[in-house]
C-alpha positions in Angstrom: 0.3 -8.4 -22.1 4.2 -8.7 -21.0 4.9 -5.3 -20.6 1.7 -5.1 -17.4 2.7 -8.6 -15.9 6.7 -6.8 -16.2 5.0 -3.6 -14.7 2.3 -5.3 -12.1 5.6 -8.0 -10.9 7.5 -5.1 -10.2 5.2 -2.8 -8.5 4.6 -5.7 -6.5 8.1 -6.3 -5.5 8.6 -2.4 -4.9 5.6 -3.0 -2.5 7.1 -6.4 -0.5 10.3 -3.9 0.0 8.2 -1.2 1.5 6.1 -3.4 3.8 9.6 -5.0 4.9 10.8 -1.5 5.4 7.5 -0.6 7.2 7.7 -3.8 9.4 11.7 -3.0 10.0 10.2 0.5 11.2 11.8 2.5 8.1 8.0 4.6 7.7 10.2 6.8 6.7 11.4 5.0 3.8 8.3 2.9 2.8 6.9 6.5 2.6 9.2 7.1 -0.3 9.0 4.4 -2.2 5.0 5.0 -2.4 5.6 8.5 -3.3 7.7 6.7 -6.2 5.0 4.7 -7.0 2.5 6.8 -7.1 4.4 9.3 -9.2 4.8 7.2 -12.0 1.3 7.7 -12.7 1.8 5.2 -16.1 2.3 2.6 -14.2 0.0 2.9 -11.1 -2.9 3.6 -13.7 -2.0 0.2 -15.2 -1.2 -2.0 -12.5 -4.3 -4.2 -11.3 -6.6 -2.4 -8.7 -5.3 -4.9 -6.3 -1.9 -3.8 -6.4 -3.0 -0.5 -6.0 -5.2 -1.4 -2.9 -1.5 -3.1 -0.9 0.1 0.2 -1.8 -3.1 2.5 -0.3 -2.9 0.0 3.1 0.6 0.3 3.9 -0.2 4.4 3.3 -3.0 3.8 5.6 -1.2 1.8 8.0 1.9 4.9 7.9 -1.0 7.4 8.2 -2.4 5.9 11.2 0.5 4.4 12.7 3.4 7.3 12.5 1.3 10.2 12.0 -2.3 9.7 14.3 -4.1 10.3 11.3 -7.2 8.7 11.6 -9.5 10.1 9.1 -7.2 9.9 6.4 -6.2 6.1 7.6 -10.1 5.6 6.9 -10.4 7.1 4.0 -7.1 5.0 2.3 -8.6 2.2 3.5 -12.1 3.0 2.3 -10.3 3.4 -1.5 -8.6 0.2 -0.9 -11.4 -1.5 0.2 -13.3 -0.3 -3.5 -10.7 -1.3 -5.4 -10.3 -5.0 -3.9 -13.4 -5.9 -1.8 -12.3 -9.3 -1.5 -9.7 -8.5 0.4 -9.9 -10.0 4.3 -10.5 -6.9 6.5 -8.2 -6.8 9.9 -7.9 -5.0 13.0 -4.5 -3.0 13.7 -4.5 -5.4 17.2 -4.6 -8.8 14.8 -2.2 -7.4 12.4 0.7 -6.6 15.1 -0.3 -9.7 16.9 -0.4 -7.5 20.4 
């Protein structure tokens, strides 16, 4: 319908801002704007489960990265991972190209 391609686009814009804000290291503020997300539970209940599984990598990436949390780094990425198994698995080394 309009009203989930209106939701889903801009979920997905809210998430480009918080990977730029990630990359720009603001975890800080990509932080917030997934707690936003994931507060408006209408819309994160409706958006596809790929959207949902960008927003539950850039937690796992903040989880692992900013706060040495590597159990729950694994298990966002294990949720991700169900809800888009398509998606191409990396390594943190290929993704910060050190």
């Amino acid at each position: 319908s309009g009203l989930l391609a209106f939701v889903t686009s801009a979920t997905d814009s809210s998430l480009d801002a918080a990977r730029e804000s990630l990359r720009a290291g603001r975890s800080d503020d990509t932080a917030e704007r997934l707690g936003k997300l994931h507060a408006n539970t209408i819309a994160w209940g409706a958006v596809p489960p790929v959207t949902r599984a960008r927003a539950l990598r850039l937690e796992a990436t903040i989880a692992l990265e900013d706060e040495g949390h590597i159990a729950r780094a694994k298990e966002l990425t294990d949720e991700a991972r169900a809800l888009d198994p398509a998606a191409p698995r990396r390594s943190g080394r290929a993704r910060c190209r050190c």
